[in-house]
C-alpha positions in Angstrom: 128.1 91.7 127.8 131.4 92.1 126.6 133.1 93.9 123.5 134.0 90.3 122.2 130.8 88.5 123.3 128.8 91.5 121.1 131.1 90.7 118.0 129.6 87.3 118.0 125.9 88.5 117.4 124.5 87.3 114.2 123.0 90.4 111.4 119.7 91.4 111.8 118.8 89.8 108.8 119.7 86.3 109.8 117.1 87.3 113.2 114.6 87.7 111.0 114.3 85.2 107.9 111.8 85.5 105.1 108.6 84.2 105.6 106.3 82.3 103.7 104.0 85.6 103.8 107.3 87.8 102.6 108.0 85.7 99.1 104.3 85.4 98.2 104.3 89.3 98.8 107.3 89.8 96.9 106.7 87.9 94.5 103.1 89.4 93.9 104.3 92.9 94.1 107.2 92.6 91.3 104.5 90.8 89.1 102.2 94.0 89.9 104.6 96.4 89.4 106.3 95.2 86.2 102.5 95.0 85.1 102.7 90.9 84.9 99.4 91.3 86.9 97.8 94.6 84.9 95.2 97.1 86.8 92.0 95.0 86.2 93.8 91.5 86.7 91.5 88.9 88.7 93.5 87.4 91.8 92.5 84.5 94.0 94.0 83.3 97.4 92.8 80.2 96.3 95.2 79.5 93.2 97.6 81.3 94.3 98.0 79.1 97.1 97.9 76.3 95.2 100.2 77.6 92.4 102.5 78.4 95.2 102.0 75.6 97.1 101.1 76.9 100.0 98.3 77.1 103.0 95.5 80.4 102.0 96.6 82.1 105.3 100.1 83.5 104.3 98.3 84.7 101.0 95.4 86.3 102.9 98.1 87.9 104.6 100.0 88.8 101.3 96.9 90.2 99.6 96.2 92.5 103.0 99.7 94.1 102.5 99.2 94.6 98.9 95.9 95.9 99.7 97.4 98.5 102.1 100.1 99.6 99.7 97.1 100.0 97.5 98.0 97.9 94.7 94.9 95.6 94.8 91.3 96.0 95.7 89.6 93.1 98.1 86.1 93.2 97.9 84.0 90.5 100.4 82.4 87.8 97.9 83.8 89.1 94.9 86.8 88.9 92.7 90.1 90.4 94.1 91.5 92.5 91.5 94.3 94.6 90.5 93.7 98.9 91.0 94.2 101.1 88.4 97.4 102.8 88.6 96.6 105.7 90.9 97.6 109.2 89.9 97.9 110.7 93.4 100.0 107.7 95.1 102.5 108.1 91.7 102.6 111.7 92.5 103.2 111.5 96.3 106.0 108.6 95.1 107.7 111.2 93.2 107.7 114.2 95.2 109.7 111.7 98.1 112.3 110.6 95.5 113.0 113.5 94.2 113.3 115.5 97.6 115.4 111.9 98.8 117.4 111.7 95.7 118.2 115.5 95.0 119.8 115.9 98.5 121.7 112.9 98.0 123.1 114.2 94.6 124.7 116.9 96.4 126.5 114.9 98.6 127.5 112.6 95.8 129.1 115.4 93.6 131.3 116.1 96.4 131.6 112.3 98.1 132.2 110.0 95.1 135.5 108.9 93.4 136.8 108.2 90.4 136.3 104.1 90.7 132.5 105.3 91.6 132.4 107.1 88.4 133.7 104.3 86.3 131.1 101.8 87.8 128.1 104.4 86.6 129.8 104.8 82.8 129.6 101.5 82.8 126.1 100.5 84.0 124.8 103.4 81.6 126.5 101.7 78.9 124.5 98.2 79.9 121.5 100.2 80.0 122.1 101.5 76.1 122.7 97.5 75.4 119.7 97.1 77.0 117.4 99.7 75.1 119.1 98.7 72.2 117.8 95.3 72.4 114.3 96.0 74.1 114.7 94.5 77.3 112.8 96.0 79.1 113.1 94.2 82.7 117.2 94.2 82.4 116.9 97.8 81.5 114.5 98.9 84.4 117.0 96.9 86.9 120.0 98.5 85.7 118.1 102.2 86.1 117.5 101.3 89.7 120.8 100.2 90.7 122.2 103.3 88.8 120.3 105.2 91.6 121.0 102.8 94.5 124.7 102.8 93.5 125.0 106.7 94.0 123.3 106.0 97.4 125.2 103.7 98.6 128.3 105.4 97.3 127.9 108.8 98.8 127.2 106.8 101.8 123.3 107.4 102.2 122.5 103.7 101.3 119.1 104.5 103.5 118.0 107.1 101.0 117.6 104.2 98.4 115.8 101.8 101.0 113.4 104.1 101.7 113.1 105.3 98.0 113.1 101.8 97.4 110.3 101.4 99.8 107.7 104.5 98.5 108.2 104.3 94.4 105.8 100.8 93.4 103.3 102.9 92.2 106.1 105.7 90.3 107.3 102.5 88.8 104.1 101.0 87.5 103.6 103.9 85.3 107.5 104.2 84.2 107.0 100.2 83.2 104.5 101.3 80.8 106.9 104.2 79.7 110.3 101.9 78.6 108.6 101.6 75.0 109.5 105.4 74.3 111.0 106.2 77.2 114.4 104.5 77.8 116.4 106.0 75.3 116.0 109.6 77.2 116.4 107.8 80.7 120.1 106.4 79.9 120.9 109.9 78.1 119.8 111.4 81.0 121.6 109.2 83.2 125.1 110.8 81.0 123.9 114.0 82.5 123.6 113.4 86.0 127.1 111.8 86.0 128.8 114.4 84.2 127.5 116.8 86.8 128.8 114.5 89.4 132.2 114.1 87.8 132.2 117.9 87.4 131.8 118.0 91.3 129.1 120.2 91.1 126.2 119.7 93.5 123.7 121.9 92.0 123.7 120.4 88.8 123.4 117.4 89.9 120.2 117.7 92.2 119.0 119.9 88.9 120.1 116.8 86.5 118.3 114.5 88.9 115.2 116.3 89.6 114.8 117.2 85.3 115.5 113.3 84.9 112.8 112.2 87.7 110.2 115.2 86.6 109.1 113.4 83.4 106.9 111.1 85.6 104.4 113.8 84.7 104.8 113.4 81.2 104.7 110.0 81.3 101.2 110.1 83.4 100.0 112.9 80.5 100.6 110.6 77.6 99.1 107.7 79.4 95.8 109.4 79.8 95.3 110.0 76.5 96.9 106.7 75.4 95.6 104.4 78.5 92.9 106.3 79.6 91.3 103.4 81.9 94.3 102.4 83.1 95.2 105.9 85.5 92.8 106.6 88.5 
């Protein structure tokens, strides 16, 4: 095959289109993790098939991948339901971002450019508007692509996709956090990009891993706040 035959290969992702199974997954695993669907929530293939308009095979197959992720609990002749949000698969979540992430800061501090800068100052500032105002979704968006947009940046776009891929459970407790908690989280965000604009890569991995490390608060205060809700 030639150089030019090569270059007319379609991108992966046009191989390999969504399937039915994929958007009723997705779409049950935002609606998890932004606690649309709370730990205890009642879930039937049934009405969600017919809610979605779909056969009960993709959703069989989308309530199997959520089981495995361990977001819900399918018991034989009783109700499907929601799991409690489980302390250990939070903790595990957090201990690969903040290895991922830390690394990744150091190679940003050295990596990124002004324009990169500019493009964080200004996504921290949407993030302040969005505090501000309580929106909570907009502001938990915004957080992420802060994160990914230091990734993909420094070049280590991969880092987020697999952070991306291992923090559902981090983020259902950080959902229930954005009531106190997003105020510090944008502040924060200030510090990891002045370390970054400072070009120092220590400081940066430190202002990340301080930022990330409150997860642990967050699961304290829960327990005595939410006590049924941790596992």
């Amino acid at each position: 095959m030639s150089v030019q035959e090569l270059d007319s290969l379609p991108p992966l992702q046009d191989l390999r289109p969504r399937t039915v199974t994929d958007q009723i997954f997705e779409h049950l695993y935002a609606r998890v993790v932004g606690l649309d669907l709370p730990p205890g929530a009642k879930l039937s293939e049934a009405e969600v098939a017919a809610r979605m308009g779909v056969s009960r095979q993709p959703v069989r197959d989308a309530f199997y991948r959520l089981s495995q992720l361990g977001f819900i609990q399918i018991r034989p002749q009783r109700a499907t339901t929601v799991t409690p949000i489980s302390t250990e698969a939070v903790m595990q979540a957090y201990f690969i971002r903040s290895a991922l992430e830390q690394a990744t800061m150091r190679v940003a501090a050295l990596t990124l450019q002004p324009s990169d800068w500019d493009g964080l100052e200004r996504l921290i500032d949407l993030q302040e508007a969005a505090s501000r105002e309580d929106r909570r979704s907009d502001f938990h968006a915004l957080d992420d692509q802060f994160h990914r947009d230091i990734c993909a940046a420094a070049g280590k776009e991969f880092v987020w996709n697999l952070v991306r891929d291992n923090k559902g459970h981090m983020d259902r407790a950080r959902f229930l956090s954005l009531s106190y908690g997003a105020s510090t989280a944008f502040i924060e965000h200030r510090e990891i990009l002045a370390a970054l604009r400072a070009r120092d890569p220590e400081a940066a991995a430190g202002a990340l891993r301080d930022h990330l490390s409150h997860i642990e608060h967050i699961l304290e205060r829960l327990r005595i706040d939410q006590p049924g809700i941790l596992a």
